[in-house]
PASEBA-1860 file (N, C-alpha, C; in nm, 3 decimals):
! residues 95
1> XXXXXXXX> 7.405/7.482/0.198/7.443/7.517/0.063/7.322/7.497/-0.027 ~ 7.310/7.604/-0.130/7.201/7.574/-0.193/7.272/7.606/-0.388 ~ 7.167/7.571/-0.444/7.243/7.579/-0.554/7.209/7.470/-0.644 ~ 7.261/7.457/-0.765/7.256/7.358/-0.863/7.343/7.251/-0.812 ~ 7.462/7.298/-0.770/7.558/7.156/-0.663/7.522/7.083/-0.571 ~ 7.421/7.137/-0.470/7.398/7.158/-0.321/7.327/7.025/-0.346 ~ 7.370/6.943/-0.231/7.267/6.848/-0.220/7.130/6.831/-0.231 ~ 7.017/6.787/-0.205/6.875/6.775/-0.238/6.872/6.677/-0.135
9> XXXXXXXX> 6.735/6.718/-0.124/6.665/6.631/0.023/6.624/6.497/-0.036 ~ 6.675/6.376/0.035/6.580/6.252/-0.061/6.470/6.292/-0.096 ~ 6.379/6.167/-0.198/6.216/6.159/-0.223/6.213/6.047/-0.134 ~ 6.117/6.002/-0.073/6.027/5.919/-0.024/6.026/5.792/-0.112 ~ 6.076/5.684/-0.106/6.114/5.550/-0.173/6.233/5.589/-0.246 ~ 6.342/5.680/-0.234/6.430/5.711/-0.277/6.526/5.561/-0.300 ~ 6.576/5.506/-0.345/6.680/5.394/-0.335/6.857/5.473/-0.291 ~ 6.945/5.436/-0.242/7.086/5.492/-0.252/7.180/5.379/-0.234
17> XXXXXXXX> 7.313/5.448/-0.327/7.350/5.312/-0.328/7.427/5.230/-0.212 ~ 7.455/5.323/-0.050/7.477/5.261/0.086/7.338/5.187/0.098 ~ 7.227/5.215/0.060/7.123/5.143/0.191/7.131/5.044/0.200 ~ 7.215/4.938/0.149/7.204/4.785/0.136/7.294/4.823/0.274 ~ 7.381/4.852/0.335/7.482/4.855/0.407/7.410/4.961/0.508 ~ 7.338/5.028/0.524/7.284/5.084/0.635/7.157/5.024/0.658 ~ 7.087/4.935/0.559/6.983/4.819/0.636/7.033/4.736/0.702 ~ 7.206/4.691/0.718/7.222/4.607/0.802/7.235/4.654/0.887
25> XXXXXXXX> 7.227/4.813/0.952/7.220/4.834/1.106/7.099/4.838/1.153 ~ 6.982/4.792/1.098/6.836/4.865/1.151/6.865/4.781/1.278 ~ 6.908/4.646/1.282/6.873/4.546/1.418/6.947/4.600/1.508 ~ 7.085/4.670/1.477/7.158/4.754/1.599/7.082/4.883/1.632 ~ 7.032/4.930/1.549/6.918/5.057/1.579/6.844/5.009/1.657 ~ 6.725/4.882/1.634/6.657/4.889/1.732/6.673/4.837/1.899 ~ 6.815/4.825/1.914/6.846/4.783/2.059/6.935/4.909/2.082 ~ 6.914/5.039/2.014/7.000/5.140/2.060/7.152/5.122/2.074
33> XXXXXXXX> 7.186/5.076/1.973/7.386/4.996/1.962/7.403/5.078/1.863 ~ 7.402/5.230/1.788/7.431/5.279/1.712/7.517/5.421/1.785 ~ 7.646/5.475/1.698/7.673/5.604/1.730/7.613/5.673/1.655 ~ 7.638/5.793/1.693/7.490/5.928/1.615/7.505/5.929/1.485 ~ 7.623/5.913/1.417/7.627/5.878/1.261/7.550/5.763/1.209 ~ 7.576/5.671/1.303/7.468/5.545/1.240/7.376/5.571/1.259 ~ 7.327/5.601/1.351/7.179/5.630/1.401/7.087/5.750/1.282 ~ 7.165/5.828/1.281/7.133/5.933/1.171/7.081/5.880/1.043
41> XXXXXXXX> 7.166/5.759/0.987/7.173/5.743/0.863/7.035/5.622/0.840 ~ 7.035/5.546/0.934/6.914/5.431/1.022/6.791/5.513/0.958 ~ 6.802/5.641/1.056/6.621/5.669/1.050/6.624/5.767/0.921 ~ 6.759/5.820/0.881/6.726/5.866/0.719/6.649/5.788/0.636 ~ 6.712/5.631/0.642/6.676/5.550/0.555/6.496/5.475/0.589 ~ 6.469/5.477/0.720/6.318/5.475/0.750/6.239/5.562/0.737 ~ 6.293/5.655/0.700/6.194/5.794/0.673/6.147/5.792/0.514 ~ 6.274/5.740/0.413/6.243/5.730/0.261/6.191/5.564/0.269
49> XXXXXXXX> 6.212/5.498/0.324/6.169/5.352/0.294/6.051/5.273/0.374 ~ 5.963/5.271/0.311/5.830/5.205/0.371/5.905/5.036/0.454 ~ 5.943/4.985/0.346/6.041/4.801/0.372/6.086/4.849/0.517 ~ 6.217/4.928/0.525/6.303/4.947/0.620/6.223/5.011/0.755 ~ 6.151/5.055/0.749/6.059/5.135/0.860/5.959/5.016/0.921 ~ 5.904/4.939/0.792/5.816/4.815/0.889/5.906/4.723/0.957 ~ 6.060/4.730/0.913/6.141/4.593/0.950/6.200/4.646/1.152 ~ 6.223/4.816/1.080/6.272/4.860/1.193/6.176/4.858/1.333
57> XXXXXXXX> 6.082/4.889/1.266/6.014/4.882/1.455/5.874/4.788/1.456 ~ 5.929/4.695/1.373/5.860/4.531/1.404/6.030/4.491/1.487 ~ 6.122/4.515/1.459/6.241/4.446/1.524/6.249/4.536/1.717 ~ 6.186/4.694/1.675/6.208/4.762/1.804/6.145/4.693/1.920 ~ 6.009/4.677/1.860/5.914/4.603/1.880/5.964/4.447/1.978 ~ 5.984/4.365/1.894/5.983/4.250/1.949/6.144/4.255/2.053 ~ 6.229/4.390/2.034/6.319/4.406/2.129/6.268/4.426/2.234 ~ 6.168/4.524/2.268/6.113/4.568/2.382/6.054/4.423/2.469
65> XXXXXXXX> 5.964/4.319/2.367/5.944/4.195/2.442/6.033/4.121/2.469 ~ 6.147/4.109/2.409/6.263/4.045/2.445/6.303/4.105/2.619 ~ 6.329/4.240/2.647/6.369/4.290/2.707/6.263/4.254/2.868 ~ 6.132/4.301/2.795/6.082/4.246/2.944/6.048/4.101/3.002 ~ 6.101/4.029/2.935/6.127/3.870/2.941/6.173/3.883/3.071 ~ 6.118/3.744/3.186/6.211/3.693/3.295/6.266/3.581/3.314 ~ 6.354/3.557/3.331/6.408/3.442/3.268/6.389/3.341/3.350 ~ 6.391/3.274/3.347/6.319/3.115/3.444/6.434/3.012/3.457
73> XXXXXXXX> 6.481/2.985/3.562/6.552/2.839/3.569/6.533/2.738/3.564 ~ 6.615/2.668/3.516/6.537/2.489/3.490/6.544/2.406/3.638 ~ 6.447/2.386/3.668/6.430/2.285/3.770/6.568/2.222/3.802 ~ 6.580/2.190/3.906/6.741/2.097/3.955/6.722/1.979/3.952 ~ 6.672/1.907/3.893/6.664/1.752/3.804/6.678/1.763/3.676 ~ 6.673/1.894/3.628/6.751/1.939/3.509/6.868/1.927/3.488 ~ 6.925/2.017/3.593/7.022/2.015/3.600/7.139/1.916/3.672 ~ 7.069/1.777/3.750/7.166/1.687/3.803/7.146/1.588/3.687
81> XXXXXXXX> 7.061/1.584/3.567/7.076/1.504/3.468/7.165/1.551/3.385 ~ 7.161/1.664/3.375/7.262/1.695/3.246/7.432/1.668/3.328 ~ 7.405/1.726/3.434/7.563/1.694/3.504/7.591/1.536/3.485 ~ 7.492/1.461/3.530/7.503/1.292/3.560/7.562/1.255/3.424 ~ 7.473/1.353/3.286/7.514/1.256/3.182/7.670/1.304/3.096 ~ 7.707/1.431/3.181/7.826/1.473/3.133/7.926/1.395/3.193 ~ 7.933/1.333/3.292/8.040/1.253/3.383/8.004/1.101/3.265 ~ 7.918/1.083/3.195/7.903/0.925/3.114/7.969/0.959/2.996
89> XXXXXXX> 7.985/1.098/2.950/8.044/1.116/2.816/8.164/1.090/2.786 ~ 8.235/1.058/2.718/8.352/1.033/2.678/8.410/1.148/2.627 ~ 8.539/1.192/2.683/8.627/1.317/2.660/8.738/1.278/2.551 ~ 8.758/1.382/2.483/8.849/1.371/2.359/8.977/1.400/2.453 ~ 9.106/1.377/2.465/9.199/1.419/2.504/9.258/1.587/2.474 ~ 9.299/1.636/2.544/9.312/1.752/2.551/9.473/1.759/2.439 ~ 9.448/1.875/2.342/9.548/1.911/2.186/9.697/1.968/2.281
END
């Protein structure tokens, strides 16, 4: 639609008054937890917002290191201390 009605393309630092509410999905954006409506509205808002674009893929970012993390087990004197000291604890009776 074009026209005097027709919507208009944002400007570039545009403000609107959802983005407070679609900056809280950038962190589901960057682990890919969005449906295509969210997702849509995500990189609308990184495309007009310098803030939201450094937050978004500094967060994609440190997802990807999250992701290739391996996770390490604690030694088994770890784990027969924490057992040893759960059998010394005192239990609340069960409600």
């Amino acid at each position: 639609m074009t026209g005097p009605g027709a919507p208009r393309a944002p400007r570039p630092g545009e403000r609107r008054p959802d983005d407070g509410a679609t900056r809280e999905l950038i962190g589901a954006w960057a682990l890919d937890a969005l449906d295509a409506t969210e997702r849509a509205a995500v990189e609308d808002l990184i495309a007009r917002d310098t803030d939201a674009a450094r937050e978004a893929h500094g967060l994609r970012e440190t997802a990807a290191v999250l992701g290739a993390a391996v996770a390490v087990g604690a030694p088994a004197s770890v784990r027969a201390a924490v057992l040893e000291r759960v059998t010394r604890t005192a239990q609340e009776p069960a409600a």
